[in-house]
ZAVEX-88484 format. One record per residue (C-alpha): residue number from 1; chain; x, y, z. Coordinates in nm, 4 decimals. Layout:
REM residues N
R, doro, pafi, c1, c2, c3
R, NUM, A, X, Y, Z;
...
//
This chain:
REM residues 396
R, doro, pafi, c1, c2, c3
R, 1, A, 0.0000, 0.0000, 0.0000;
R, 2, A, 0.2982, 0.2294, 0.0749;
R, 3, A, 0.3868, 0.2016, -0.2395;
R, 4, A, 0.1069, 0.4011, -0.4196;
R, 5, A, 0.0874, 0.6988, -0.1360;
R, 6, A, 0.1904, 0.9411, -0.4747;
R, 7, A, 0.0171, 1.2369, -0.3272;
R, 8, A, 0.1796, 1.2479, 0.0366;
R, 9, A, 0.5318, 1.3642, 0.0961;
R, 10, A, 0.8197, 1.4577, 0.2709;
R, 11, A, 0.9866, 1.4136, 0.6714;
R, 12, A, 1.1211, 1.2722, 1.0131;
R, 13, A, 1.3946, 1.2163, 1.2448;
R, 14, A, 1.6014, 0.8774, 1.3167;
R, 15, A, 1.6390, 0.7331, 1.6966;
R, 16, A, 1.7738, 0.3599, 1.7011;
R, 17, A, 1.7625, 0.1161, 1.9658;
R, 18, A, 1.8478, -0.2298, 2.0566;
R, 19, A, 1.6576, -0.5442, 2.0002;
R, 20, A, 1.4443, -0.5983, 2.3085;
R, 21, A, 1.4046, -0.8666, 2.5096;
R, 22, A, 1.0459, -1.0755, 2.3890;
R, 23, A, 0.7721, -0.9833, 2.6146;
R, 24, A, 0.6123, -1.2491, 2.8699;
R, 25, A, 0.3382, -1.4637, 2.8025;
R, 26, A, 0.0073, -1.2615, 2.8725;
R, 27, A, -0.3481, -1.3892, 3.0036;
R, 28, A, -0.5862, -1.4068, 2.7052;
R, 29, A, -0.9017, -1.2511, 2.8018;
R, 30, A, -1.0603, -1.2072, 2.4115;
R, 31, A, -1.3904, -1.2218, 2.2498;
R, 32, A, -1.4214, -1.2403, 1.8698;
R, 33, A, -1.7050, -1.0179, 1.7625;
R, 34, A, -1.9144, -0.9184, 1.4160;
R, 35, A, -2.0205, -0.5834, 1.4702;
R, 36, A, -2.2684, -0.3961, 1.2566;
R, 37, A, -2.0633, -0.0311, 1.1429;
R, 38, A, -2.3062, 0.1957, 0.9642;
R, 39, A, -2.1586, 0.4586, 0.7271;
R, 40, A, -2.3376, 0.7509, 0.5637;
R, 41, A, -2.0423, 0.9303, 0.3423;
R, 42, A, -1.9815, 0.9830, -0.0130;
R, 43, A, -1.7638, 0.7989, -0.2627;
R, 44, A, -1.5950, 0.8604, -0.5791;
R, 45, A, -1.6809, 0.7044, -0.9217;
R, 46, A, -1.3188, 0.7085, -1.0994;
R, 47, A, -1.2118, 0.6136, -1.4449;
R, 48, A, -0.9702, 0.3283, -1.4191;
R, 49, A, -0.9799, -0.0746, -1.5818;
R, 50, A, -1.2054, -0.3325, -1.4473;
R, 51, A, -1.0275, -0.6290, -1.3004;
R, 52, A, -1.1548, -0.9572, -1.3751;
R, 53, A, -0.8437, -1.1585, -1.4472;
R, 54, A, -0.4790, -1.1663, -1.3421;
R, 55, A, -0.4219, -1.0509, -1.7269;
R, 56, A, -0.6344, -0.6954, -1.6400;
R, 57, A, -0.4370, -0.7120, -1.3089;
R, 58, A, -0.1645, -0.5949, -1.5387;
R, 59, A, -0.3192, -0.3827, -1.7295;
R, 60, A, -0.4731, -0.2358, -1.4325;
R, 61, A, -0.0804, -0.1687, -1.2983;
R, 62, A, 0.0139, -0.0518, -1.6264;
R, 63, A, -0.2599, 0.2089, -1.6507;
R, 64, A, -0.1710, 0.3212, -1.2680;
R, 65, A, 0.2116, 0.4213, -1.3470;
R, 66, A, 0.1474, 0.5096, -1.7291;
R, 67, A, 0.2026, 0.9049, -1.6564;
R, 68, A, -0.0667, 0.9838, -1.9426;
R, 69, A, -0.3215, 0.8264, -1.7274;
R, 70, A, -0.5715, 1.0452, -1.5905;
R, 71, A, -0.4791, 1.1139, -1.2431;
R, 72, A, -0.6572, 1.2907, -0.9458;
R, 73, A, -0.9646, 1.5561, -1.0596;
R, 74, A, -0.9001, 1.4112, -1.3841;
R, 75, A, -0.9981, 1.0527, -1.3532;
R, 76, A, -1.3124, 1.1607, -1.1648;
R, 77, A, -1.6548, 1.0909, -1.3573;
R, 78, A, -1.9232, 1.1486, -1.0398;
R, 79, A, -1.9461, 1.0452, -0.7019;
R, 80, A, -2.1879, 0.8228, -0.5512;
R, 81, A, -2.3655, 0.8585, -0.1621;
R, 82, A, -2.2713, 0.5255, 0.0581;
R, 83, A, -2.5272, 0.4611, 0.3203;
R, 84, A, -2.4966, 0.1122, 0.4395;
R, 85, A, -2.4545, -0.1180, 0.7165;
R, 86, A, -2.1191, -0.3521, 0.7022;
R, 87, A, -2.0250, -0.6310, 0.9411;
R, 88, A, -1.6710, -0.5980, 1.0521;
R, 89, A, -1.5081, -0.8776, 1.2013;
R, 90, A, -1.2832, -0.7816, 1.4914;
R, 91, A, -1.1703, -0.9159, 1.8547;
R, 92, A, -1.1182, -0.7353, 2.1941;
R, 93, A, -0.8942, -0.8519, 2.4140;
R, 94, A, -0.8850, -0.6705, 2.8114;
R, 95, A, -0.5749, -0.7727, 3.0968;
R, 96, A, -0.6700, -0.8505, 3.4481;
R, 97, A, -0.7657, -0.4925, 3.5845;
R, 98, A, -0.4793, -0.2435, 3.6058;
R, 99, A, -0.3849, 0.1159, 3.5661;
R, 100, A, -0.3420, 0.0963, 3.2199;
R, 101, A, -0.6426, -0.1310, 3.1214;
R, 102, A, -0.8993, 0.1827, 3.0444;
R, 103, A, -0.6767, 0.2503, 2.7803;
R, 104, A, -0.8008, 0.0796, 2.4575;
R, 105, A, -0.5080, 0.0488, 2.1534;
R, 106, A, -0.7623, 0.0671, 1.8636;
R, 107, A, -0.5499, -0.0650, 1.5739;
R, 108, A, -0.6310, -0.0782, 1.2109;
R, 109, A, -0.3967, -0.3135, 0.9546;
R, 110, A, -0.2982, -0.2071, 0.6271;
R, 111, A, -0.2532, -0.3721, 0.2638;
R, 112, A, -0.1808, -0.7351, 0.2530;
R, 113, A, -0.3443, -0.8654, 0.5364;
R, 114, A, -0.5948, -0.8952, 0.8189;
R, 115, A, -0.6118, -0.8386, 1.1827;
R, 116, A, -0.3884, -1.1270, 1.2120;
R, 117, A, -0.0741, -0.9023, 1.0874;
R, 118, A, -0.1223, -0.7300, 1.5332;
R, 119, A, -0.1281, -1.1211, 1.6455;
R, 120, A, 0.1311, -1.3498, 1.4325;
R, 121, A, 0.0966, -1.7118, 1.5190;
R, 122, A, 0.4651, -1.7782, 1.4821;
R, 123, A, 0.6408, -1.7026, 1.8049;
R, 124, A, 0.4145, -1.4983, 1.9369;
R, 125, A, 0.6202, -1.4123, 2.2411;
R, 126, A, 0.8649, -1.2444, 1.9914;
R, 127, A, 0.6208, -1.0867, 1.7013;
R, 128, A, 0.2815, -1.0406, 1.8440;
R, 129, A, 0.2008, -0.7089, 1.8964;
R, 130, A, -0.1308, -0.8092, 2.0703;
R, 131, A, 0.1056, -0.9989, 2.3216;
R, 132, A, 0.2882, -0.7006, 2.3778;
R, 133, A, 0.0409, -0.4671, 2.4239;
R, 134, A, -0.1766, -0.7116, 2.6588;
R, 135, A, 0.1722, -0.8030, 2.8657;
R, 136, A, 0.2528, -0.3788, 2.9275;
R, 137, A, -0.1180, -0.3404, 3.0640;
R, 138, A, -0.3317, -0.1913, 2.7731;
R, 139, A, -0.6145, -0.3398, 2.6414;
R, 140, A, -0.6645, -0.3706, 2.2437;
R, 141, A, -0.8979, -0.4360, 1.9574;
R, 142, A, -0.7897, -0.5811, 1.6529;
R, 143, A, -1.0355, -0.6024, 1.3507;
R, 144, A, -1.0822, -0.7095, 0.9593;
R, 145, A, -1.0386, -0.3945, 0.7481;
R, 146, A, -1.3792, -0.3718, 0.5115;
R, 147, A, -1.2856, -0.6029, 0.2498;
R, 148, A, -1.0475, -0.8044, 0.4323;
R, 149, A, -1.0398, -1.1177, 0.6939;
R, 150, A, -1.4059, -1.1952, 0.8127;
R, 151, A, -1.5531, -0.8709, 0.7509;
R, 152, A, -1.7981, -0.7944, 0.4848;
R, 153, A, -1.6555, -0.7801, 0.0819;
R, 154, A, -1.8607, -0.5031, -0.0982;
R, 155, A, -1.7930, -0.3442, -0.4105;
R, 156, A, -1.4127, -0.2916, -0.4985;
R, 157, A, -1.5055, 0.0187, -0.7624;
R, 158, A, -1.7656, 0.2432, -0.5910;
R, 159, A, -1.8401, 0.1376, -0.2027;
R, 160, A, -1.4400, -0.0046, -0.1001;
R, 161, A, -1.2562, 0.3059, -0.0942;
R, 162, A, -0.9942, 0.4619, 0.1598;
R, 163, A, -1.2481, 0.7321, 0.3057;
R, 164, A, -1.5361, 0.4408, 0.3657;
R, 165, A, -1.3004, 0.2563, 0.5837;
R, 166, A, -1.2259, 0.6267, 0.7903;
R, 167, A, -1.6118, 0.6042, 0.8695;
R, 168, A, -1.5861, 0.2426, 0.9747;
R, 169, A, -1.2931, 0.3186, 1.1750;
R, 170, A, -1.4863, 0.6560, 1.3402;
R, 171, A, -1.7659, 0.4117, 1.3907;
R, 172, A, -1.5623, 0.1790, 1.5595;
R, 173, A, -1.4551, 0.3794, 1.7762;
R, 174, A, -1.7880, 0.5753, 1.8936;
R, 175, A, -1.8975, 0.1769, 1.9874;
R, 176, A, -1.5843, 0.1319, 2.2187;
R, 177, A, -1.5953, 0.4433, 2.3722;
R, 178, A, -1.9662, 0.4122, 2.5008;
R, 179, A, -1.8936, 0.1095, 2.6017;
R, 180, A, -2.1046, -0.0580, 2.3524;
R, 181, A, -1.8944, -0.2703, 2.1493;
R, 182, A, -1.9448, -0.6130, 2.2402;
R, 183, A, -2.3281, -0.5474, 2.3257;
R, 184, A, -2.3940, -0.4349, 2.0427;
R, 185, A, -2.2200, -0.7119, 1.8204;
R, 186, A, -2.2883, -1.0942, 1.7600;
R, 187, A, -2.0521, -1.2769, 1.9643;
R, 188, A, -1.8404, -1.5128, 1.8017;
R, 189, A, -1.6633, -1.6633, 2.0456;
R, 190, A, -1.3987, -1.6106, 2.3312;
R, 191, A, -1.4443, -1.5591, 2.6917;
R, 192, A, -1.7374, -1.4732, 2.8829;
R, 193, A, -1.5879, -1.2453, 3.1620;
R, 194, A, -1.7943, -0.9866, 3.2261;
R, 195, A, -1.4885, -0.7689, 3.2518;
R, 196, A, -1.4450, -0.8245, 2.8553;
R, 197, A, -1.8221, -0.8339, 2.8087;
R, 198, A, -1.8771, -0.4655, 2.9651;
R, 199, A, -1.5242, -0.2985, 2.8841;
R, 200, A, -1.5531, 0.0104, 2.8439;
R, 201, A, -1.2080, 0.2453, 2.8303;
R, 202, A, -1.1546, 0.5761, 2.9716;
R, 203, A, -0.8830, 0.6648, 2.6727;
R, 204, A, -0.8650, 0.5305, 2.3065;
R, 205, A, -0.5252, 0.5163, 2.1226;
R, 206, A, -0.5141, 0.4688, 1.7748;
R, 207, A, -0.2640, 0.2440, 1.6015;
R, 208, A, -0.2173, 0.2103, 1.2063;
R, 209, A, -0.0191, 0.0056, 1.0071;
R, 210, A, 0.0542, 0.1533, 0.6175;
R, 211, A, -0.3043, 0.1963, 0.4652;
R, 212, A, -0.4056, 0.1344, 0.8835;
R, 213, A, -0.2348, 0.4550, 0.9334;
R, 214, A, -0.3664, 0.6304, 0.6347;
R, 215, A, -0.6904, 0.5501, 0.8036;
R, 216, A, -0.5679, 0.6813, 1.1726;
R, 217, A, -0.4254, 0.9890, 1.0221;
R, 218, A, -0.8079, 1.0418, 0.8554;
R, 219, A, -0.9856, 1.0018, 1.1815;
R, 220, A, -0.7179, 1.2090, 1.3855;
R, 221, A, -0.7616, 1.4818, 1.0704;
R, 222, A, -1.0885, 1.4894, 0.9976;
R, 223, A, -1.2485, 1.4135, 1.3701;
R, 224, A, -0.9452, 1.5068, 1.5870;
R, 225, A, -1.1213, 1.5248, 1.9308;
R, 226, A, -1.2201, 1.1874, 1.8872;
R, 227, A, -0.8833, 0.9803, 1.9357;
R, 228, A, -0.6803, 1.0268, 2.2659;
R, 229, A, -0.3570, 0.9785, 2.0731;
R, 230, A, -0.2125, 0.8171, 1.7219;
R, 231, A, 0.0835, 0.5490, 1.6688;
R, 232, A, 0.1606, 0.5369, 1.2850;
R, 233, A, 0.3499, 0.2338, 1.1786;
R, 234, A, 0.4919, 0.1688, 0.8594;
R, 235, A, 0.3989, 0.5128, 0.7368;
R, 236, A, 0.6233, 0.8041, 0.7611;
R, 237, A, 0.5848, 1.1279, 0.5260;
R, 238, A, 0.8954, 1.1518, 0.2945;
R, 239, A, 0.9694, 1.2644, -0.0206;
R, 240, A, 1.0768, 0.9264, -0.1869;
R, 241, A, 0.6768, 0.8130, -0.1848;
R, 242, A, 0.7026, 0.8880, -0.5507;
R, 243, A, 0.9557, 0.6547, -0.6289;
R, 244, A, 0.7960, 0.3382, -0.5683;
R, 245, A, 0.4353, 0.2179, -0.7804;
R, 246, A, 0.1804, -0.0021, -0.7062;
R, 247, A, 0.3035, -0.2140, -1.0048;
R, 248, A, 0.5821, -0.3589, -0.7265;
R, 249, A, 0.3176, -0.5630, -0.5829;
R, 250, A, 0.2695, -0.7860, -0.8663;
R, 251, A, -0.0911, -0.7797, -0.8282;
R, 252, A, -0.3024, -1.0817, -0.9651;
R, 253, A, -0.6860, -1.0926, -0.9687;
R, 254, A, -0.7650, -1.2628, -0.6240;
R, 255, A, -1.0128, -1.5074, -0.7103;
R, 256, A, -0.7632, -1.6281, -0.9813;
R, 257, A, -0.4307, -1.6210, -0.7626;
R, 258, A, -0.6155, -1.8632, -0.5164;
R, 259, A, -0.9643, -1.9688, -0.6348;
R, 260, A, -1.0370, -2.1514, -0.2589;
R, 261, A, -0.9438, -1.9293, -0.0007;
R, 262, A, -1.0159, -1.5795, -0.2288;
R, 263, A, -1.3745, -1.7582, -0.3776;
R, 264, A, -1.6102, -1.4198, -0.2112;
R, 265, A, -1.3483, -1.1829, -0.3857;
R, 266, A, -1.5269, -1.0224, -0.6668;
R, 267, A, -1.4360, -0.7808, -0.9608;
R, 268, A, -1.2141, -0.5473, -0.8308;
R, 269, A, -1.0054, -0.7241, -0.5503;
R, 270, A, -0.5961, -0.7834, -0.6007;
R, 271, A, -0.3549, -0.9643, -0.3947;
R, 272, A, 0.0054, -0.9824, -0.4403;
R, 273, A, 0.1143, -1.2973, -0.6701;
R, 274, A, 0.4211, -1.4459, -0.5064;
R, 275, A, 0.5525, -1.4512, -0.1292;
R, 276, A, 0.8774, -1.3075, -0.3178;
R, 277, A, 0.6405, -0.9537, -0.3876;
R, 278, A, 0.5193, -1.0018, -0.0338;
R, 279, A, 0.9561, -1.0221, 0.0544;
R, 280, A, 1.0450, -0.7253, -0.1537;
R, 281, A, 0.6945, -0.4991, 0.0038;
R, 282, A, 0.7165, -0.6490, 0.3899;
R, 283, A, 1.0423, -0.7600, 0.4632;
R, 284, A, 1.4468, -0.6897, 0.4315;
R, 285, A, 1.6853, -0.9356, 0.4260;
R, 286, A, 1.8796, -1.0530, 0.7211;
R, 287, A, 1.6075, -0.8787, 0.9271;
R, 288, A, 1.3318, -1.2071, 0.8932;
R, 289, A, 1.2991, -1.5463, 0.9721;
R, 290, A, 1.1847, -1.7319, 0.6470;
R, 291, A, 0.8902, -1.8859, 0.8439;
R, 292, A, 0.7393, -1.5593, 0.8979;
R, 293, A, 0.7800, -1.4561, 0.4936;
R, 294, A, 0.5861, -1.7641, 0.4611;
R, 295, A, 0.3671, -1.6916, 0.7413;
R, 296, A, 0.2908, -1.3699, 0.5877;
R, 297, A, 0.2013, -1.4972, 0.2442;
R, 298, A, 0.0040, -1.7338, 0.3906;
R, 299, A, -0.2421, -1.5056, 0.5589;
R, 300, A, -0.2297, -1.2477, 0.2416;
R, 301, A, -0.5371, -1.0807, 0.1831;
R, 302, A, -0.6699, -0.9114, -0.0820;
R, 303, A, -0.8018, -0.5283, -0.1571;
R, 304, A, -0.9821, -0.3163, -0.3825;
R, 305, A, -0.8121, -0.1101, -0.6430;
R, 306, A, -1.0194, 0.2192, -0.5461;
R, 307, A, -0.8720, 0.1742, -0.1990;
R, 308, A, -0.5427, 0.2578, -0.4017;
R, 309, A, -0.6921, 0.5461, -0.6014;
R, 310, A, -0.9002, 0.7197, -0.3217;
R, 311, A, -0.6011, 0.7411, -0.1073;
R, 312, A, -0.5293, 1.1214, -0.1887;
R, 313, A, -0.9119, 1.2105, -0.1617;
R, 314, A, -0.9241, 1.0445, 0.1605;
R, 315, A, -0.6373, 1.1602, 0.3199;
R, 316, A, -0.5604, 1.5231, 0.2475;
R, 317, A, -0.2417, 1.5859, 0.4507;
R, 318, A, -0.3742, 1.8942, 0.5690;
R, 319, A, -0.3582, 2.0499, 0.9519;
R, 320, A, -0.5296, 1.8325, 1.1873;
R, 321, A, -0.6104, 2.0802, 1.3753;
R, 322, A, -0.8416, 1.9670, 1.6335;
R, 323, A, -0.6070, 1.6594, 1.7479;
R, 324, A, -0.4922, 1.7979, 2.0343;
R, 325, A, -0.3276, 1.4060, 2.1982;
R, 326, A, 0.0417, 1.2756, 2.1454;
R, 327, A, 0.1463, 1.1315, 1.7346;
R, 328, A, 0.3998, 0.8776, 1.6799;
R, 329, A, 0.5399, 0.7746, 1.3419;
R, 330, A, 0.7075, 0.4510, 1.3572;
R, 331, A, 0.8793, 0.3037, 1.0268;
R, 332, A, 1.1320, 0.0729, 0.9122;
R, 333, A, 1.4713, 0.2150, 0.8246;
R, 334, A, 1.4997, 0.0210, 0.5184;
R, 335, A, 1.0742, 0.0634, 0.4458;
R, 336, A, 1.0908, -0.0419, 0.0505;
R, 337, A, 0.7300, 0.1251, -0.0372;
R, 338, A, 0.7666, 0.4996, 0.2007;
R, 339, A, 1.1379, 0.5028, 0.1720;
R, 340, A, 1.2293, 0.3813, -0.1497;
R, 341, A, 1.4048, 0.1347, 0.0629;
R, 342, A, 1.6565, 0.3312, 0.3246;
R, 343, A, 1.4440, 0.6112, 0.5051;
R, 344, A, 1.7521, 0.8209, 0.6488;
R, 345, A, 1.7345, 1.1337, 0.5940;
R, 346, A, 1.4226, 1.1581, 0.3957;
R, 347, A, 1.1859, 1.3505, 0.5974;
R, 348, A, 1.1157, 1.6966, 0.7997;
R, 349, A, 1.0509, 1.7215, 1.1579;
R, 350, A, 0.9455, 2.0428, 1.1460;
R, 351, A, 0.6868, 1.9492, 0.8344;
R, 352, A, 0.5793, 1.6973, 1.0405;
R, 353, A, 0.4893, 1.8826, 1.3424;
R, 354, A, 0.3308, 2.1541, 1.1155;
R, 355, A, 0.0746, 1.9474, 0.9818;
R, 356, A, 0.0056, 1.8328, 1.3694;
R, 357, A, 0.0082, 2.2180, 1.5335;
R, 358, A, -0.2371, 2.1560, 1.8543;
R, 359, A, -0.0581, 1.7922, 1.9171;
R, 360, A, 0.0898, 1.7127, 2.2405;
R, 361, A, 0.3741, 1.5211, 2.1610;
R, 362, A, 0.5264, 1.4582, 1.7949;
R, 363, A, 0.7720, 1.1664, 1.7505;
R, 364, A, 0.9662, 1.0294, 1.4813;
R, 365, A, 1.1226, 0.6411, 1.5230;
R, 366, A, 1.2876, 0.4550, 1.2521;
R, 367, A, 1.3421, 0.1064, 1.3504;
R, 368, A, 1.7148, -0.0093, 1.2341;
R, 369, A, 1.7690, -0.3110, 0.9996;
R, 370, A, 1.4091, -0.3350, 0.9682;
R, 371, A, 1.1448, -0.3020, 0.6497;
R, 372, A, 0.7763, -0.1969, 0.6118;
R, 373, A, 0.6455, -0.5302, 0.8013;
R, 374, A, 0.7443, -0.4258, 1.1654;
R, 375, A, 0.5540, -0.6786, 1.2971;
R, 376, A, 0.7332, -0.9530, 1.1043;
R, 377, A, 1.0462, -0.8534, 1.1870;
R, 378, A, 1.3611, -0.9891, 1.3933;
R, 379, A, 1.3083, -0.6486, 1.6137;
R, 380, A, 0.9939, -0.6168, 1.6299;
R, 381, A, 0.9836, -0.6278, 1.9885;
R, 382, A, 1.2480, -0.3275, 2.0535;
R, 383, A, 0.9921, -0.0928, 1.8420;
R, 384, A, 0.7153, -0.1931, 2.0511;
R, 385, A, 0.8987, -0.0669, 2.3595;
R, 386, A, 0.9876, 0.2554, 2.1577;
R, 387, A, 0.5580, 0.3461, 2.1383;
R, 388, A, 0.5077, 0.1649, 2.4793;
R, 389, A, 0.7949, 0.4233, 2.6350;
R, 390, A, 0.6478, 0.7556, 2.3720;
R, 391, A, 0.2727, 0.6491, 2.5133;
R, 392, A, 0.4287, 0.6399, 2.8867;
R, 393, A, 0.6249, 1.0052, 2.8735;
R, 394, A, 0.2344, 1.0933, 2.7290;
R, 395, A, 0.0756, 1.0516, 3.0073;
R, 396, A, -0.0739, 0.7124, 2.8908;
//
């Protein structure tokens, strides 16, 4: 997703930091939900190839990075009013009571994958950001980005588009903070503690990874007062976006690359073709374990080409002027897709902080020997502690 950020640019600052030590095992206190989101928001109609095959995958690349192509007011024939009710699939997870327990992490995944890129199966102890975040006290939800995972699969032209999954996102979050989340879902399993059952936090944090932060940094921007502080991941503003296209990826048409597990992918949905595009997006050599490049291919998910295209219109990179909480950008130092693949000295603090003038707190980490898949990465754990530490000089 990273890779086809054309319209936002330039900053940051560099702090490295040992690899910490893997955080504890943590009590599991979950409950997987399906929660109805409504949305009431307008879309964009844009001019750009259908996708029904791997071979207008292609051509769908092609036409993104041909520089004749219409781009941004150009390739716009109408937009269309989205008022609709979506089932998201998503889990919440609450420690044992403790000071930091009212404070809900709220995190959104980006391109590639589901809610499973927070919680990796593989040593979880040493990747699992859920683990982490559980083990230092907080309390998180982890969900199925529209389109992705368990949640609903609408329309990858019209209704599937950047801004659509800001209002699921906002919605999301009005549910948690009123304390309404699980009682007003279908309960799909987990515990039964009424602890979990009637959680409701004092303070909500919102975490992003790549298109997940594109999504945080719309809430924070367009309904600041709303979030009581942002952790970025993978995304960092720089001005190498440019460099890198979507035709990296090596997109195929879902339902072609894997007709069993991608069968409810319609018109519209990509997913990269090889775990070697998923290597060169995610991960850098010599900073991976090969079972977590397969793990990661594994768990691919697809996602609508107008996600890609309404990025711009969705996130302006404008002054968010009514966030008024700490920010946090966390990336990889060697981030192919932001970074063009080293991400020293490609950014401006002072840019940064400009866009974020009634924020708190504004920090800048890049994580050393690591790429755009923090998660998935030797270190993960040391850049965990960086936001843990940033979120406890905050105040939460």
């Amino acid at each position: 997703m990273a890779s086809v950020l054309i319209a936002l640019v330039v900053a940051a600052l560099s702090i490295k930091k040992g690899k910490a030590a893997p955080s504890p095992p943590s009590p599991r206190s979950c409950v997987q939900l399906e929660i109805p989101v409504s949305v009431d928001t307008v879309t964009t109609k844009w001019l750009q190839p259908r996708v029904d095959s791997s071979i207008d995958a292609v051509d769908w690349m092609s036409y993104m990075t041909t520089w004749t192509s219409p781009k941004g007011d150009a390739a716009i024939l109408g937009n269309i009013t989205v008022k609709q009710t979506f089932k998201i699939n998503g889990q919440l997870c609450v420690p044992p009571k403790g000071a930091k327990s009212d404070i809900l992490q709220l995190a959104t995944h980006g391109v590639g994958f589901d809610k499973r890129y927070w919680d990796a199966e593989v040593k979880p102890q040493e990747y699992s950001y859920v683990e982490a975040v559980l083990a230092q006290g907080y309390s998180i939800f982890t969900y199925d980005r529209l389109g992705t995972g368990g949640s609903d699969k609408p329309d990858a032209y019209d209704i599937l588009q950047t801004n659509v999954q800001v209002e699921i996102l906002r919605g999301l979050t009005t549910l948690a903070r009123s304390g309404k989340l699980v009682s007003s879902s279908k309960k799909l399993g987990g515990t039964s503690d009424d602890h979990v059952l009637k959680y409701k936090p004092k303070k909500i944090v919102h975490v992003g990874h790549s298109l997940g932060s594109v999504i945080t940094l719309g809430l924070v921007g367009a309904y600041g007062a709303e979030s009581d502080g942002a952790i970025a991941t993978g995304f960092l503003y720089t001005n190498k976006l440019s460099t890198v296209n979507v035709a990296t990826w090596g997109f195929q048409f879902a339902r072609e690359n894997d007709p069993v597990n991608f069968k409810d992918r319609g018109s519209g949905y990509v997913v990269q073709g090889t775990k070697y595009n998923t290597q060169l997006q995610f991960l850098k050599k010599g900073a991976f374990e090969p079972a977590l490049l397969d793990y990661a291919f594994k768990i691919r998910q697809p996602n609508s080409v107008s996600e890609f295209v309404s990025i711009g219109g969705s996130f302006s990179g404008g002054e968010a002027t009514n966030f008024k909480a700490p920010i946090q950008f966390v990336i990889g130092e060697h981030d192919y897709g932001f970074c063009a693949g080293d991400c020293n000295g490609t950014y401006n603090i002072t840019m940064i902080k400009g866009l974020y003038p009634a924020a708190t707190a504004v920090d800048v980490h890049i994580q050393p020997k690591t790429g755009h898949g923090l998660t998935l990465s030797t270190n993960a754990t040391a850049g965990y502690k960086v936001s843990f530490d940033f979120l406890e000089k905050a105040g939460l």
